[in-house]
C-alpha positions as CSV (number, residue, x, y, z in Angstrom):
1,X,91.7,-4.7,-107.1
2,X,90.6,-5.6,-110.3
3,X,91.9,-9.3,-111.5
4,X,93.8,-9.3,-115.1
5,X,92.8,-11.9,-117.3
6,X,95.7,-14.5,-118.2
7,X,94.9,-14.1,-122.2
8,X,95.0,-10.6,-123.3
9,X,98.3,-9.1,-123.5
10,X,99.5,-5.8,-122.8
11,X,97.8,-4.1,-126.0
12,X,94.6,-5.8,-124.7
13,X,95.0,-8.8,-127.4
14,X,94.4,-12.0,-126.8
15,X,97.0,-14.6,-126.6
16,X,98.1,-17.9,-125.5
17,X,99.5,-17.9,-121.4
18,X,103.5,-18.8,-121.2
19,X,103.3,-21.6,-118.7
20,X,106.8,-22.5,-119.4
21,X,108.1,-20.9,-115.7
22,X,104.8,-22.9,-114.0
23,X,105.3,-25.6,-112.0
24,X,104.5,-29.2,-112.9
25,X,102.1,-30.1,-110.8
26,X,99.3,-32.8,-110.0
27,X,96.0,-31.3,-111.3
28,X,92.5,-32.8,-111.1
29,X,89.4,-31.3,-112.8
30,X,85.5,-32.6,-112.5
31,X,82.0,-31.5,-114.6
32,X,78.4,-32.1,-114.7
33,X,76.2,-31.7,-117.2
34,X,72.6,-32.8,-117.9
35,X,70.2,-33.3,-120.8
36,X,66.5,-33.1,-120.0
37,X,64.7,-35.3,-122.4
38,X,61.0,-36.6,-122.8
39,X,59.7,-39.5,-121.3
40,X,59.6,-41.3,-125.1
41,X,63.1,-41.2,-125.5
42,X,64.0,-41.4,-121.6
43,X,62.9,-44.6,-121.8
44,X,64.3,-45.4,-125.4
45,X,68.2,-44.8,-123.8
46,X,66.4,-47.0,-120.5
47,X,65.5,-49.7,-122.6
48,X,68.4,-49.4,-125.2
49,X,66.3,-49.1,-128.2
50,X,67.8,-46.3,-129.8
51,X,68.6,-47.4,-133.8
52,X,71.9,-45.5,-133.3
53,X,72.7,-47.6,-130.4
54,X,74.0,-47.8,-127.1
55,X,73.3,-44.2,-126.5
56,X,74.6,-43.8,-122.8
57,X,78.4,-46.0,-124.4
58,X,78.7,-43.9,-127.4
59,X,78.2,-40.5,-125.4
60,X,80.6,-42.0,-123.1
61,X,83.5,-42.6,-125.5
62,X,82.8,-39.6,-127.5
63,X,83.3,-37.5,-124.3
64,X,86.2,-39.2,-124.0
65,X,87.4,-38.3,-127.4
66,X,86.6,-35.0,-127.0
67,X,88.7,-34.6,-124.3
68,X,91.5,-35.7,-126.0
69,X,90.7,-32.9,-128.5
70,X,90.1,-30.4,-126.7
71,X,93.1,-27.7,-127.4
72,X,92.0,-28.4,-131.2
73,X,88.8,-27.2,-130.4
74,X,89.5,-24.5,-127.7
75,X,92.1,-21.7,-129.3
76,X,93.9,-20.4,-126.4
77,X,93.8,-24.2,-124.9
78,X,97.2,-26.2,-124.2
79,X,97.4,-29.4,-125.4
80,X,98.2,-31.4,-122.1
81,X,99.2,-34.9,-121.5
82,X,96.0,-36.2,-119.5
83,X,96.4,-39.3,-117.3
84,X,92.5,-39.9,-116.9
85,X,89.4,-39.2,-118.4
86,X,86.2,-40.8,-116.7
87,X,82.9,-39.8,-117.7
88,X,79.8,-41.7,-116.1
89,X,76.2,-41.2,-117.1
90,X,73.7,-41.8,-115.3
91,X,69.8,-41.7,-115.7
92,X,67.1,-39.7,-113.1
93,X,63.9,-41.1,-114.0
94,X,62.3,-38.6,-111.9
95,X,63.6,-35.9,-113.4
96,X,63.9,-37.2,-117.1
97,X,67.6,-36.2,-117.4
98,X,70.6,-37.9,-118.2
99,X,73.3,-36.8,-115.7
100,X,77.0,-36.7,-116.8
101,X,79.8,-36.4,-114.8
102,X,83.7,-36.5,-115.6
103,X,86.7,-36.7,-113.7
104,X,90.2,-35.8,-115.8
105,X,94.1,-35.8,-114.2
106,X,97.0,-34.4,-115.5
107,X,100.6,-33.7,-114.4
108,X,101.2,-30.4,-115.9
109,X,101.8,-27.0,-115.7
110,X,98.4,-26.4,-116.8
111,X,94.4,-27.3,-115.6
112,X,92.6,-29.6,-116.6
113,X,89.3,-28.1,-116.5
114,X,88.2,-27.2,-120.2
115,X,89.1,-30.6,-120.7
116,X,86.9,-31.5,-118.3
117,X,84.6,-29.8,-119.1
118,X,84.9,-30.5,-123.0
119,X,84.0,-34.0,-121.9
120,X,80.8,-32.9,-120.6
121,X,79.3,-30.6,-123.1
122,X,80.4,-33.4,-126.1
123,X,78.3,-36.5,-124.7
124,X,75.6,-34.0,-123.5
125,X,75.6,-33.4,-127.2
126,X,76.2,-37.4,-128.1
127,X,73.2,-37.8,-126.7
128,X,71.2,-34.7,-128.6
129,X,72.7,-36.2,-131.4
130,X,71.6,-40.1,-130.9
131,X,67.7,-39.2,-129.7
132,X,66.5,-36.2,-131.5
133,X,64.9,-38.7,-134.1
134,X,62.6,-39.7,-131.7
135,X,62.1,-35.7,-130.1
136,X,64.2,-32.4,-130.7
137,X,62.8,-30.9,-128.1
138,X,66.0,-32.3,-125.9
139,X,67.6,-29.5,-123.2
140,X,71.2,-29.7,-122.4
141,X,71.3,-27.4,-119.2
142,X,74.0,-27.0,-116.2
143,X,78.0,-27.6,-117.6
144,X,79.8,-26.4,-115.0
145,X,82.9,-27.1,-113.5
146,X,82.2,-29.1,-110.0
147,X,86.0,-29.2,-108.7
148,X,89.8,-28.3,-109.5
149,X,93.0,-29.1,-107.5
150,X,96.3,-28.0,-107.7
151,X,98.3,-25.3,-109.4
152,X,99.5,-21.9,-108.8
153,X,95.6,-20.6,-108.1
154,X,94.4,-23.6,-105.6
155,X,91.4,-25.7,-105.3
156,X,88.1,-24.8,-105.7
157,X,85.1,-26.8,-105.0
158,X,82.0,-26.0,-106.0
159,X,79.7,-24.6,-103.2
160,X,76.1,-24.6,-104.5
161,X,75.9,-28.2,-104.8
């Protein structure tokens, strides 16, 4: 059986999903993301010598931020009320990549994930933004979605980790 999709309406347009007759419920949501950089600017964001600053802090709160905006920046997106937003960053000197993970909550009758999510792919590109002076040649790979709980559809955890 073929799975209909949530936004597209009966004349196959797409739309924002009624969650009025959902349940409120405890919802959790966590991402990854990582930006591959050279060993030049590894080291600038190791040795906090970026001119724009404290580049791992400012990635940090503009993930947050972003997370906050994230149905202004998403159409079909619900604005939710979001308990917690935690993003950490962390630096892999072997691999030359800044690793960021976040971890929203909501109680709602929606996810949490593109929020989640959001938080991610902003500070991945927080940090583009803060080092591409010293090299453009800066990868943001792997945003995905790591875990959700609760709702209507269950928890998933990511398997290939």
């Amino acid at each position: 059986m073929k799975k209909k999709l949530s936004h597209i309406n009966n004349k196959g347009k797409a739309e924002m999903v009624d969650v009025s007759e959902k349940e409120i419920s405890v919802r959790t949501a966590e991402a990854y993301a990582e930006v591959k950089v050279s060993k030049e600017v590894f080291n600038a964001i190791k040795n906090n010598s970026v001119k724009k600053g404290d580049v791992l802090s400012i990635a940090k709160f503009a993930g947050i931020q972003a997370a906050k905006k994230t149905s202004d920046l998403i159409p079909l997106c619900h604005n939710i009320f979001i308990s917690k937003i935690d993003i950490e960053l962390k630096l892999n000197s072997q691999k030359k990549i800044v690793e960021i993970k976040s971890f929203a909550k909501t109680t709602a009758q929606t996810g949490i994930e593109m929020e989640a999510l959001t938080a991610v792919s902003v500070a991945a590109l927080t940090v583009y933004d803060m080092c591409k002076a010293i090299n453009k040649s800066i990868i943001i790979n792997e945003i995905k979605l790591l875990s959700k709980t609760g709702g209507k559809s269950g928890d998933y955890f990511r398997k290939d980790l």
